[in-house]
N, C-alpha and C positions, 0 to 999 in steps of 0.2 A: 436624514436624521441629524447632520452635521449642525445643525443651524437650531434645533432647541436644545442641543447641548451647548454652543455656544451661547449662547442666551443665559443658561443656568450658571455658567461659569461666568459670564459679567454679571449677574444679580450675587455671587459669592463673592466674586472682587470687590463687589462696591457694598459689599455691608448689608445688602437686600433681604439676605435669607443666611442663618445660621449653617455648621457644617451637617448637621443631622439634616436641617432642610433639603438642603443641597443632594446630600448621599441618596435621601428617600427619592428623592424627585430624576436622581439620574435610574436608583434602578427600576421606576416606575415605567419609566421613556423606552428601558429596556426590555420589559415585560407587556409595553402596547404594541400590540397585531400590528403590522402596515401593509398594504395593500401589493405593495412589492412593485410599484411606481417610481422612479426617480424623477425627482422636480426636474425638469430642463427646458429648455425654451419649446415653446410650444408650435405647434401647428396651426395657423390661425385659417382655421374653418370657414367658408363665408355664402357656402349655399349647398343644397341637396342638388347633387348632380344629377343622378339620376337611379331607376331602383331595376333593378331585371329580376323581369317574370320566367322562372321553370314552367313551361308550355310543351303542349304535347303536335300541336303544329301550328309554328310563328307565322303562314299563310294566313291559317284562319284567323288567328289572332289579332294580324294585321286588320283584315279585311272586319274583322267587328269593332275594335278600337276606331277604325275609319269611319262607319255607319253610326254608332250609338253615342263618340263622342267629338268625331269631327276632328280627328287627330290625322298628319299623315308623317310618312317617313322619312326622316333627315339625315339616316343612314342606314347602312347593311353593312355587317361580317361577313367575312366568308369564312367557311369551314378552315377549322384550325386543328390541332391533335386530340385539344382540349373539351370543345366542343363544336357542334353542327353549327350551321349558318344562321345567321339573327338579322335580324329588323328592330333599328331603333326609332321608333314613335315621340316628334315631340310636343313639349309638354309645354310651353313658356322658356323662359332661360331651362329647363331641366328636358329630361328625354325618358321614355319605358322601355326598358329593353323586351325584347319576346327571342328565347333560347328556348331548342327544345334541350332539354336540361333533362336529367331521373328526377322521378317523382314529381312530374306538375303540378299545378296547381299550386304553388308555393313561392316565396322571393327566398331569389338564391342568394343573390346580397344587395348594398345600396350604396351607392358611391354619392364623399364630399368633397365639392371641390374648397380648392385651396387656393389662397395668395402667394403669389412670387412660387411656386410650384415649381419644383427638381426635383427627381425620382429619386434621386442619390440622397439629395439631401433629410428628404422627406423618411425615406428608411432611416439614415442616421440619428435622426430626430425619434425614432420609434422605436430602434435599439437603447439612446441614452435614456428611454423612458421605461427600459425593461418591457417594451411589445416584440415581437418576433416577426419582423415585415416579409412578404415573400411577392419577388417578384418575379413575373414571369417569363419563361425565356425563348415564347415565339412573339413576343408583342410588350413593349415598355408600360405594365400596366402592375400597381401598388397592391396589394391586399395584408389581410392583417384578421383576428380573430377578435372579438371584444370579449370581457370577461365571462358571458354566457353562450360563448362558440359562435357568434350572431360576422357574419361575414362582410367586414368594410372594406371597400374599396376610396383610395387615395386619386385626386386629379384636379387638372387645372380647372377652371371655373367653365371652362371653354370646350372643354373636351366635350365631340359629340359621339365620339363613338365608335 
């Protein structure tokens, strides 16, 4: 918000806008909604990672992802606190995860990778932005909520999984 008040106050310095202009126009600024975003340098996004499927057994899931679209596996999780063991399916540069996950049949979230990618930094990047990064503490892996609870995950372009 710093930066079109500054703006209003060089358009008063230089004679641009009268003082009632001025006045209305700052308590207007005041009274516009914001998203509750802070400008800061950005994340620069540069592909879909990859999207994980809630499945009710990543066996089968496997084995039909391999028949119907010729896909096969570039990696496995193993059980964690978090959740059961997965198969990652890939896709091109991207990969499908299959977790048995609550409630199947559903994505649980979708991971973008990033440039020049540091966990650290990448959270702080998400704090200066007013997001709330959460990372986790059996496995170096980014998550974050978008404005409609919708569940991103952060990583390098490379990450398979």
């Amino acid at each position: 918000m710093l930066e079109p008040v500054e703006k209003l106050v060089t358009l008063f310095e230089n004679n641009a806008i009268d003082r009632r202009s001025f006045i209305q126009s700052l308590m207007l600024l005041a009274a516009t909604p914001t998203l509750g975003y802070a400008k800061t340098q950005r994340l620069n996004v540069n592909s879909m990672n990859h999207v994980t499927l809630a499945v009710s057994d990543p066996e089968r899931s496997k084995q039909f992802y391999e028949s119907v679209l010729d896909m096969s596996v570039v990696s496995r999780q193993p059980a964690s606190p978090v959740v059961g063991p997965g198969i990652n399916m890939g896709a091109g540069d991207s990969f499908l995860g299959l977790y048995p996950l609550e409630n199947p049949g559903r994505i649980d979230h979708f991971c973008l990778g990033v440039d020049d990618y540091v966990i650290e930094e990448a959270a702080e990047k998400l704090r200066e932005a007013g997001v709330t990064p959460m990372i986790r503490k059996d496995r170096p892996e980014l998550y974050f909520k978008d404005p409609d609870g919708i569940t991103v995950q952060l990583s390098a372009k490379e990450y398979r999984g």
